[in-house]
C-alpha positions as a Markdown table, in Angstrom:
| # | Residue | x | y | z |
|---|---|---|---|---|
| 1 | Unk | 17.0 | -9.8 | -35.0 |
| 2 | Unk | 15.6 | -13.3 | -34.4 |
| 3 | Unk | 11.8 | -12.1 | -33.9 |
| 4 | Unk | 10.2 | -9.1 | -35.4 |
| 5 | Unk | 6.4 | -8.7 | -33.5 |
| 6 | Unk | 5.2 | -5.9 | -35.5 |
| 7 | Unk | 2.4 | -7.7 | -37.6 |
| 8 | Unk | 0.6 | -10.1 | -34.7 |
| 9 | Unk | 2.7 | -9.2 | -31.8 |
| 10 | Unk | 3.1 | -5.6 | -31.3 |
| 11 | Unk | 5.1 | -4.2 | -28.2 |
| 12 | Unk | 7.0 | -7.3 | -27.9 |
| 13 | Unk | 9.3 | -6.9 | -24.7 |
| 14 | Unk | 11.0 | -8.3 | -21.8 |
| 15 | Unk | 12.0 | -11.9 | -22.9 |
| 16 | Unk | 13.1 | -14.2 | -21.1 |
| 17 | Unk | 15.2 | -17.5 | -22.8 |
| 18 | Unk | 15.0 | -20.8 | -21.5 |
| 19 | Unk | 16.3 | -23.9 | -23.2 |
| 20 | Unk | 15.0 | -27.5 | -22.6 |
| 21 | Unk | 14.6 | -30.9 | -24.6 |
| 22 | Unk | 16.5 | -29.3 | -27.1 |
| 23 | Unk | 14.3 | -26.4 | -28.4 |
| 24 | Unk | 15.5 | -22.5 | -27.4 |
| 25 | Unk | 12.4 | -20.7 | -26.0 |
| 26 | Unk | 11.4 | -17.1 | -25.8 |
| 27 | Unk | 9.4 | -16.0 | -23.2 |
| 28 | Unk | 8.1 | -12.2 | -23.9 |
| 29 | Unk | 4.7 | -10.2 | -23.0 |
| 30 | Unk | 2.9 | -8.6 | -26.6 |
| 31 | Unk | 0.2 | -6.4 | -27.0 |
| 32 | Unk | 1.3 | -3.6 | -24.4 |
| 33 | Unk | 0.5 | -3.5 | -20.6 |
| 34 | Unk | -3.2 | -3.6 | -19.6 |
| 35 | Unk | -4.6 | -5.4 | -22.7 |
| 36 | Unk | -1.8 | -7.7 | -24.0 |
| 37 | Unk | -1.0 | -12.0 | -23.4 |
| 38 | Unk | 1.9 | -14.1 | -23.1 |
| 39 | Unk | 3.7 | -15.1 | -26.3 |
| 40 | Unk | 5.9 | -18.1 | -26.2 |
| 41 | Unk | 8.3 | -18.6 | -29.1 |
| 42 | Unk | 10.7 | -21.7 | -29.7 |
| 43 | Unk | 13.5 | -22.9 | -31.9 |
| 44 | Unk | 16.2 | -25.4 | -32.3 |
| 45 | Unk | 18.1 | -22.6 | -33.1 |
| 46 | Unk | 18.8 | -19.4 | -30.9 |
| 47 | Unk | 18.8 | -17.8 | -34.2 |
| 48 | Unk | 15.4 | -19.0 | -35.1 |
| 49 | Unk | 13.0 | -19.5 | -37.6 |
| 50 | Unk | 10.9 | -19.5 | -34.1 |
| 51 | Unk | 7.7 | -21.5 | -34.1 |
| 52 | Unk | 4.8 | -19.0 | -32.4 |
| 53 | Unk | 2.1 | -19.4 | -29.7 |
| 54 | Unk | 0.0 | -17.2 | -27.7 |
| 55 | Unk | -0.3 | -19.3 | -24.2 |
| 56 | Unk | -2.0 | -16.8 | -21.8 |
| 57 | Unk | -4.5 | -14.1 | -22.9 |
| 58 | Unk | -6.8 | -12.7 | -20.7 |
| 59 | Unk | -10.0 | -14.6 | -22.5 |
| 60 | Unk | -13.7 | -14.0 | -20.8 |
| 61 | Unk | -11.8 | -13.2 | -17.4 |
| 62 | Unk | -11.4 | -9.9 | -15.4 |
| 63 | Unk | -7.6 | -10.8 | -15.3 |
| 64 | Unk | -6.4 | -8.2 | -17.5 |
| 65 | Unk | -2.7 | -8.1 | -19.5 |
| 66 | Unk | -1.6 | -11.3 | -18.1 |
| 67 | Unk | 1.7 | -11.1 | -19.3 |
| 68 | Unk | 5.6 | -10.1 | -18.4 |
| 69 | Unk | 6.0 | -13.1 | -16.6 |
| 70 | Unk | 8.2 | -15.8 | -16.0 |
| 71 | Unk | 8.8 | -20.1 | -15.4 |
| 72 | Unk | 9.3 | -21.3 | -12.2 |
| 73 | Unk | 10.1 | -24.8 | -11.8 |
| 74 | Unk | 9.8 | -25.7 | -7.9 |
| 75 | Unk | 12.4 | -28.7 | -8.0 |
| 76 | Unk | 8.9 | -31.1 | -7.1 |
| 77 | Unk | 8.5 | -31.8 | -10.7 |
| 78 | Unk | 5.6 | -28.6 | -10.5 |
| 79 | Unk | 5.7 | -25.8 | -13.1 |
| 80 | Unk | 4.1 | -22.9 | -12.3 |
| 81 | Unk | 4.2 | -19.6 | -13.8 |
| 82 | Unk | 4.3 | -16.1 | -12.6 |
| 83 | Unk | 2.6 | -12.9 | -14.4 |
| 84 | Unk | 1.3 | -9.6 | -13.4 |
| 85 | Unk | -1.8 | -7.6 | -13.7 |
| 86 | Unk | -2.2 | -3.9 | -14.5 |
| 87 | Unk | -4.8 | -2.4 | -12.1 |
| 88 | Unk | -3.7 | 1.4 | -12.4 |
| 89 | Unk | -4.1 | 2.6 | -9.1 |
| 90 | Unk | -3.1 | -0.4 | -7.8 |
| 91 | Unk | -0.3 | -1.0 | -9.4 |
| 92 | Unk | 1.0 | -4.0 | -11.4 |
| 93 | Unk | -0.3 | -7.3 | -9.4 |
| 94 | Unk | 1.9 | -10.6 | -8.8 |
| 95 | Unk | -0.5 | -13.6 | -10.4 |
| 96 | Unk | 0.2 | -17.1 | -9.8 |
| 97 | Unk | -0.8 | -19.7 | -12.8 |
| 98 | Unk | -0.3 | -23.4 | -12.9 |
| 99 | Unk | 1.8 | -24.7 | -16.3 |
| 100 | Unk | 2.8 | -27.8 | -17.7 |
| 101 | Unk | 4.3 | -29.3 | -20.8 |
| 102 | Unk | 2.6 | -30.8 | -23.9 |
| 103 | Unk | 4.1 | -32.0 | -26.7 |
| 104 | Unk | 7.2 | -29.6 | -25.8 |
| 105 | Unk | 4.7 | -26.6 | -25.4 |
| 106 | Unk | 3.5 | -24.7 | -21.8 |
| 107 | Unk | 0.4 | -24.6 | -21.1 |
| 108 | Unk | -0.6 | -21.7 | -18.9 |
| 109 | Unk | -3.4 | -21.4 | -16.6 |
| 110 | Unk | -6.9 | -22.4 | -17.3 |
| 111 | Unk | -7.1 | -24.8 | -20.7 |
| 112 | Unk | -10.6 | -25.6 | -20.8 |
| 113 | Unk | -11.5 | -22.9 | -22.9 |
| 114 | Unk | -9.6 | -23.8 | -25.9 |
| 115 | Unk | -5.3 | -23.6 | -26.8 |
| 116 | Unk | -5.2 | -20.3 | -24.9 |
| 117 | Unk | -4.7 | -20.7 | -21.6 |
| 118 | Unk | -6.7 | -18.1 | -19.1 |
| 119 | Unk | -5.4 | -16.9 | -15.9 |
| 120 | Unk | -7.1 | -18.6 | -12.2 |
| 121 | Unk | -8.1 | -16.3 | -9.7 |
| 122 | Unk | -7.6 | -19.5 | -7.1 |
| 123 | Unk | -5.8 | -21.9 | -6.8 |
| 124 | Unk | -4.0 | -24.9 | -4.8 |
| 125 | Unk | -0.5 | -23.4 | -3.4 |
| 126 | Unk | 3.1 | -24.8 | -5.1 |
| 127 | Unk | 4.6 | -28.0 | -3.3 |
| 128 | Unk | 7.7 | -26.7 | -2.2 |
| 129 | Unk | 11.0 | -28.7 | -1.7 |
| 130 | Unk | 10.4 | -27.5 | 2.0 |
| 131 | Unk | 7.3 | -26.1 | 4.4 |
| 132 | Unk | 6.2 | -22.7 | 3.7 |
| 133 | Unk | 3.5 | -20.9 | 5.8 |
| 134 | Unk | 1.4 | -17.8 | 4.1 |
| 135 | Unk | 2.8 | -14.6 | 4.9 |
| 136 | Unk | 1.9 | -10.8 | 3.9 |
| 137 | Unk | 4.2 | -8.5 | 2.6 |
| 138 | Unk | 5.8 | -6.1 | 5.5 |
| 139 | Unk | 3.5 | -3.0 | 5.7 |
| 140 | Unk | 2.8 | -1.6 | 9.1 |
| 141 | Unk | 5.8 | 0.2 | 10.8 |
| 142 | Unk | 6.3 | 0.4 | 14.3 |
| 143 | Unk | 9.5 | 2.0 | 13.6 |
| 144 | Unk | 11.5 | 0.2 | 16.6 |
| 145 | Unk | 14.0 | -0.9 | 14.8 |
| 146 | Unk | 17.6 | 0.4 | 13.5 |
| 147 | Unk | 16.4 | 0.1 | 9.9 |
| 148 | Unk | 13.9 | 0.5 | 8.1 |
| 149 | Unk | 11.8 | -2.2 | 6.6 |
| 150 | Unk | 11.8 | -3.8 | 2.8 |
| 151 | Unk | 8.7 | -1.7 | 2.6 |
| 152 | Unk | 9.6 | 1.3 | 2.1 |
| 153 | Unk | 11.5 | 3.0 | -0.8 |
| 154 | Unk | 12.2 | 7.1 | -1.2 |
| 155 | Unk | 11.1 | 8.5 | -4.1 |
| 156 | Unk | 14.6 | 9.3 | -5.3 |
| 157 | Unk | 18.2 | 8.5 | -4.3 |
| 158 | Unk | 18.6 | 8.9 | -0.5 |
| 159 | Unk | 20.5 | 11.1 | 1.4 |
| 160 | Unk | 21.7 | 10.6 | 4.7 |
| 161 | Unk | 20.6 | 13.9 | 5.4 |
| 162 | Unk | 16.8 | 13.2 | 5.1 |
| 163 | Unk | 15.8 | 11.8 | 8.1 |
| 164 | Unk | 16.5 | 8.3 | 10.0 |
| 165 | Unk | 15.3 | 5.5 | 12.4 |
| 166 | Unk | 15.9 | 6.2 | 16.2 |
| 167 | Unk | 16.0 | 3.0 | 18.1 |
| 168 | Unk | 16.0 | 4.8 | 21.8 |
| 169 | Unk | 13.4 | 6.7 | 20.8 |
| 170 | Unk | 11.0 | 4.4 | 19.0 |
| 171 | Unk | 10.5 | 6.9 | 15.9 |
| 172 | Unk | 11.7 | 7.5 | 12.8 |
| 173 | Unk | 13.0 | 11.0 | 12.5 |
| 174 | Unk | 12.6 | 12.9 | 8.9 |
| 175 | Unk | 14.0 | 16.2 | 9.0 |
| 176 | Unk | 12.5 | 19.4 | 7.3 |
| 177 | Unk | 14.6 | 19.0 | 4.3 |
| 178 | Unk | 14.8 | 22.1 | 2.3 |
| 179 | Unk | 13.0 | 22.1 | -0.8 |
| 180 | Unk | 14.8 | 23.1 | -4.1 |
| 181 | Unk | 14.2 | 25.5 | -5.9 |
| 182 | Unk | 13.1 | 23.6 | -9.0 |
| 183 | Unk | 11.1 | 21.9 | -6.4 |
| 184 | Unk | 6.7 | 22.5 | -7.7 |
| 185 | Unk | 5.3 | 19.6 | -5.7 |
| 186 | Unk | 5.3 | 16.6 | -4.0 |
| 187 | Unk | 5.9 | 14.8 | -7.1 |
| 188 | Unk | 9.5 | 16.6 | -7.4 |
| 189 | Unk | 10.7 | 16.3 | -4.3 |
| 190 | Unk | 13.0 | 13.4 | -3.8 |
| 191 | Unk | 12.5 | 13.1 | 0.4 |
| 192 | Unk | 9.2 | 12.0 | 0.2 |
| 193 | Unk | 9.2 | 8.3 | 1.6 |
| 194 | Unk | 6.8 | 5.8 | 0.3 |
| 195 | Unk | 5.1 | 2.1 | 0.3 |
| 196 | Unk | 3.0 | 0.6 | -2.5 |
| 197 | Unk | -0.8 | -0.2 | -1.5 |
| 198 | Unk | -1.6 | -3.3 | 0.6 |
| 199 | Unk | -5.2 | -3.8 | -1.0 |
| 200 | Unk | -8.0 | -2.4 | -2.9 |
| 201 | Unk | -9.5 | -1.6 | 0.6 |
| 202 | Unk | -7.7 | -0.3 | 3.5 |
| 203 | Unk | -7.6 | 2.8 | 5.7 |
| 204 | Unk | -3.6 | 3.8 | 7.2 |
| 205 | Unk | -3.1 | 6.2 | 10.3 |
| 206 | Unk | 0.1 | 7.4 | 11.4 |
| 207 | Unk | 1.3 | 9.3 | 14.6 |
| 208 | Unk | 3.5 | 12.0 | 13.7 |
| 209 | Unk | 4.8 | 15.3 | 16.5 |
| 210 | Unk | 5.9 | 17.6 | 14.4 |
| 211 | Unk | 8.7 | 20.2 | 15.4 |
| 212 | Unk | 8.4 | 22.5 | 13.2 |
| 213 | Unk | 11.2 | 25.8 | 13.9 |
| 214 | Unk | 10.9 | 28.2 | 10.6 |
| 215 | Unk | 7.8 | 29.2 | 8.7 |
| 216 | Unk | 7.3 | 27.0 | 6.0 |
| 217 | Unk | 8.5 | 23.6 | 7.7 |
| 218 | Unk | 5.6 | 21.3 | 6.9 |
| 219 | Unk | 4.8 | 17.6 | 7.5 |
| 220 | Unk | 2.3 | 14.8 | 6.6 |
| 221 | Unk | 1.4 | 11.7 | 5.3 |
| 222 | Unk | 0.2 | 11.5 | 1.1 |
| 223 | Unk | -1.5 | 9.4 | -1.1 |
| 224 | Unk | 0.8 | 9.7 | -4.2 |
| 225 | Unk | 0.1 | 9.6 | -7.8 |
| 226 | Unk | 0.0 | 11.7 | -11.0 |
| 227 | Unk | -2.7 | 14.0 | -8.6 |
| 228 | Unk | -1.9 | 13.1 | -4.9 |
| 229 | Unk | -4.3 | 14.1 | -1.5 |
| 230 | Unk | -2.0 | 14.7 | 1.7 |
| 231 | Unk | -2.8 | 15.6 | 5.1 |
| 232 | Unk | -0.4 | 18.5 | 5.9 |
| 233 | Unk | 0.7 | 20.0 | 9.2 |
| 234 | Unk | 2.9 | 23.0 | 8.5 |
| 235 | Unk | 3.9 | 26.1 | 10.0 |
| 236 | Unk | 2.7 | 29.5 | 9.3 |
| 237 | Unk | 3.3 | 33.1 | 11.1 |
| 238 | Unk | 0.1 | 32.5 | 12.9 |
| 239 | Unk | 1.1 | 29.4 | 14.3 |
| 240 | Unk | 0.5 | 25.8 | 13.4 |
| 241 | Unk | -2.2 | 24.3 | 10.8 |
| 242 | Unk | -3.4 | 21.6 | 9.7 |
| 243 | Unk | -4.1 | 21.2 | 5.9 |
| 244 | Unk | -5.9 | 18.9 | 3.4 |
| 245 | Unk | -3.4 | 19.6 | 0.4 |
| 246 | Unk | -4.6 | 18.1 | -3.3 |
| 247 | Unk | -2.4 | 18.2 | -6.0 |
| 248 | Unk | -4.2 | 17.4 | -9.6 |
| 249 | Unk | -1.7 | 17.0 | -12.7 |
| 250 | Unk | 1.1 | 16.8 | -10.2 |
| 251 | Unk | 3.3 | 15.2 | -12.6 |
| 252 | Unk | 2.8 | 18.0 | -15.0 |
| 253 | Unk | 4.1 | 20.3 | -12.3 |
| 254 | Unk | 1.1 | 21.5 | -11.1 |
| 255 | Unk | 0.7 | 23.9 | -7.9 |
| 256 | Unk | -1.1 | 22.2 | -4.5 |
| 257 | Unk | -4.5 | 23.3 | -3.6 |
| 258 | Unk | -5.4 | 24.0 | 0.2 |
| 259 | Unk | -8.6 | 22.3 | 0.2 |
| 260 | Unk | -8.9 | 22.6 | 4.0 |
| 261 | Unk | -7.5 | 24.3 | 6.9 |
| 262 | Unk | -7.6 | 23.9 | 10.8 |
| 263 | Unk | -5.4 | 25.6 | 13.6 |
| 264 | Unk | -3.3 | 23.2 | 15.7 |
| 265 | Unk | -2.6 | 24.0 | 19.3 |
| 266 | Unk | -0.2 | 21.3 | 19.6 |
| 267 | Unk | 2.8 | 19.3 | 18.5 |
| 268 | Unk | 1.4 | 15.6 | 18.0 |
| 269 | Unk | -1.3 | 14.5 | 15.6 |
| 270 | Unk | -3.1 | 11.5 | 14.6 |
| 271 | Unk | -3.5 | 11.5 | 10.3 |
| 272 | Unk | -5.2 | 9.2 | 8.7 |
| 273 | Unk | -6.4 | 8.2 | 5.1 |
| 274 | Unk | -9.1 | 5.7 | 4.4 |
| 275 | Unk | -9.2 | 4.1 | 0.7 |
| 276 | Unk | -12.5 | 2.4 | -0.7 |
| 277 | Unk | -11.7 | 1.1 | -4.5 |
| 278 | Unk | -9.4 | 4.3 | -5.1 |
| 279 | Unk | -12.1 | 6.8 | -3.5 |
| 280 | Unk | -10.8 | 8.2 | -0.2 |
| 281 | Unk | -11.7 | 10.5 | 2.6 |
| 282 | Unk | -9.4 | 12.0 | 5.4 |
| 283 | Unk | -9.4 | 12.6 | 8.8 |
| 284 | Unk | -7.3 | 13.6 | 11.8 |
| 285 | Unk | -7.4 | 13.1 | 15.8 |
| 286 | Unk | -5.9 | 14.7 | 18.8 |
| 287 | Unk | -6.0 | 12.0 | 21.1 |
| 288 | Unk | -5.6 | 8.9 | 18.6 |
| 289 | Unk | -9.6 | 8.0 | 19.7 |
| 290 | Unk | -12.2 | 10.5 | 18.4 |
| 291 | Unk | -11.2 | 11.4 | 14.4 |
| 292 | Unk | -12.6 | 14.5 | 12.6 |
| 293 | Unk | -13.1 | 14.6 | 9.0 |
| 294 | Unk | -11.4 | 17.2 | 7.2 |
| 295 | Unk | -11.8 | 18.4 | 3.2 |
| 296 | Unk | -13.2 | 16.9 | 0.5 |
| 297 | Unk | -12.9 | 13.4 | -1.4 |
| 298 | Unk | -10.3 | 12.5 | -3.8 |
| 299 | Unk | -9.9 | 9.4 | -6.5 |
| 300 | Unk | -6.7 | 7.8 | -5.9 |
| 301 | Unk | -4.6 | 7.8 | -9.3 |
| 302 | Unk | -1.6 | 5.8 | -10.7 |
| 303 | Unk | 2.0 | 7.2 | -10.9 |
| 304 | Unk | 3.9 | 6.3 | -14.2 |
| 305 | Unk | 4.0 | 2.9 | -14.7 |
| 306 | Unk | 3.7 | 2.2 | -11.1 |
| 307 | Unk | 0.6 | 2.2 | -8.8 |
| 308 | Unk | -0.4 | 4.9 | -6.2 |
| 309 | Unk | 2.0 | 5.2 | -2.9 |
| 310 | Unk | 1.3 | 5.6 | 0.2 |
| 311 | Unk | 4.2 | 7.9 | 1.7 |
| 312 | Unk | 5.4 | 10.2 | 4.5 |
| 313 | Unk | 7.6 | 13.1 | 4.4 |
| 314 | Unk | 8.8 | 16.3 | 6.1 |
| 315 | Unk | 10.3 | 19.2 | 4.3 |
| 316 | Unk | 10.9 | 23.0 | 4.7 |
| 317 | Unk | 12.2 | 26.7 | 3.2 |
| 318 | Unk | 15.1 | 27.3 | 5.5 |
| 319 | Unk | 18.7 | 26.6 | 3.9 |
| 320 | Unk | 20.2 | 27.2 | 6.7 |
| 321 | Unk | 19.9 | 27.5 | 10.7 |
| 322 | Unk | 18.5 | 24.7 | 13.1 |
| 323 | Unk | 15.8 | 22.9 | 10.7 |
| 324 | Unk | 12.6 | 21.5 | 12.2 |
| 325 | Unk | 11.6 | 17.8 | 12.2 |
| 326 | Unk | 9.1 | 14.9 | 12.5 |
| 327 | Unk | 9.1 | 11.9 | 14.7 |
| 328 | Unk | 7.0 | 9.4 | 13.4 |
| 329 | Unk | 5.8 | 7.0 | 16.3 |
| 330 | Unk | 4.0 | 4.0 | 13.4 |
| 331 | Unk | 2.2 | 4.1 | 10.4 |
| 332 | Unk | -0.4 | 0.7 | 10.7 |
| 333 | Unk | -2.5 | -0.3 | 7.9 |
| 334 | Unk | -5.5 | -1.8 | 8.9 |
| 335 | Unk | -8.9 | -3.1 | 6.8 |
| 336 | Unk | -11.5 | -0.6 | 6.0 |
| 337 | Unk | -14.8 | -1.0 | 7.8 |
């Protein structure tokens, strides 16, 4: 025990140790996730006494938590230092803070209001040791390719069984995996495949043609979270629907709710989501041109310890026999109007 946080620093976690001009330093976010700062302890010892300083705190900003973060030190003679931001629904949100030395201490951020440092919300990029060029994350699939992209994560494990990329036919193939048993929801099934959210503002459309051979095979695209809204096309012994599904207190194990219900007459679909600020709506197409909305609204909600997901799945009864499946032509993310 070299540092015990329970009297100023409660929640003390995820340290990181750095040593430089002779002092030991420890890095590590206090005060828990969406209210606490950035605590930077050093020593000449690794075994302490430690000296103590708060260096980033969130102060008269809107930049909540800014904390479990980390030095960088581009090799320019910049130090800059990274952080995140808890924005529940959001997720936890990369932050970028300038940083320099004084008198053997970092200072983080925005200094003019006193010791504590307080996050920027802009600010003049790193100079890099070589040319960089802004780039967003990877979101939109077209699905061309053999693999899929860094996006994407399952929410478990993957099997190979689940469903994969088809290069010669431009689609991504998930196949009506059967659900277990155990299974209550979306939020236990483990073939559900899923993205984290691009902005606070976006609406996401995916083509999907749904083969679906048994009763019960079902397909969509979700908005996942501890409740979750999907878009659903499934297969019943009257034929083909389409379905706005809620789930509230999914984590809990709670049942899904048809909100809505339409016949389909055919195989291909269009289903989209749009998200304002964590409010959505939901529609579908025929034709990919003229959208019909479809259910009721829903407040996006935050997973455990992770943002809402935007995902896609494909899943069924059958445990045996030819299962159905679902050829996913893109998913495209695109900025809310």
């Amino acid at each position: 025990m070299v540092y015990d946080g329970h009297g100023e620093d409660t929640t003390i976690e995820g340290p990181k140790l750095y040593k430089r001009h002779g002092y030991y330093y420890i890095f590590a976010p206090a005060g828990g996730v969406p209210t606490g700062w950035q605590l930077v302890l050093r020593s000449h010892s690794i075994f302490g006494p430690y000296e103590r300083r708060k260096v980033l705190a969130q102060g008269n900003t809107a930049i909540n938590g800014p904390h479990q973060g980390a030095w960088v030190d581009t090799g320019t003679g910049e130090d800059w230092f990274l952080h995140f931001q808890d924005r529940g629904w959001l997720g936890r949100v990369v932050h970028l803070e300038p940083m320099k030395w004084v008198n053997d201490w970092p200072e983080i951020g925005d200094m003019s209001h006193g010791q504590i440092g307080q996050p920027v919300l802009t600010y003049r990029k790193p100079r890099t040791l070589h040319p960089s060029v802004p780039e967003n994350p990877a979101d939109s699939d077209e699905f061309n390719g053999a693999t899929l992209g860094l996006q994407w994560q399952w929410q478990a494990n993957p099997e190979p069984t689940w469903g994969f990329p088809s290069q010669a036919l431009g689609v991504l193939r998930l196949i009506s995996t059967p659900a277990l048993r155990s299974t209550h929801n979306l939020w236990d099934t483990p073939a559900v495949l899923m993205q984290k959210l691009p902005a606070p503002q976006f609406t996401v459309t995916t083509k999907v043609t749904a083969t679906l051979r048994n009763e019960g095979d079902r397909t969509g695209l979700v908005l996942m979270g501890k409740d979750y809204g999907s878009l659903v096309i499934a297969k019943t012994k009257h034929g083909n629907v389409l379905r706005q599904v809620l789930c509230l207190q999914a984590e809990s194990g709670a049942p899904e709710q048809v909100a809505a219900e339409v016949p389909l007459a055919q195989d291909e679909a269009y289903l989209r989501i749009k998200v304002d600020q964590g409010k959505t709506s939901f529609s579908y197409s025929l034709d990919g041109t003229l959208f019909h909305s479809i259910g009721q609204a829903f407040t996006a909600q935050p997973g455990v310890w992770v943002g809402a997901k935007i995902g896609i799945f494909a899943s069924g009864e059958m445990g045996s026999g030819e299962l159905g499946y679902a050829d996913f032509d893109w998913l495209r993310f695109a900025p809310s109007s």
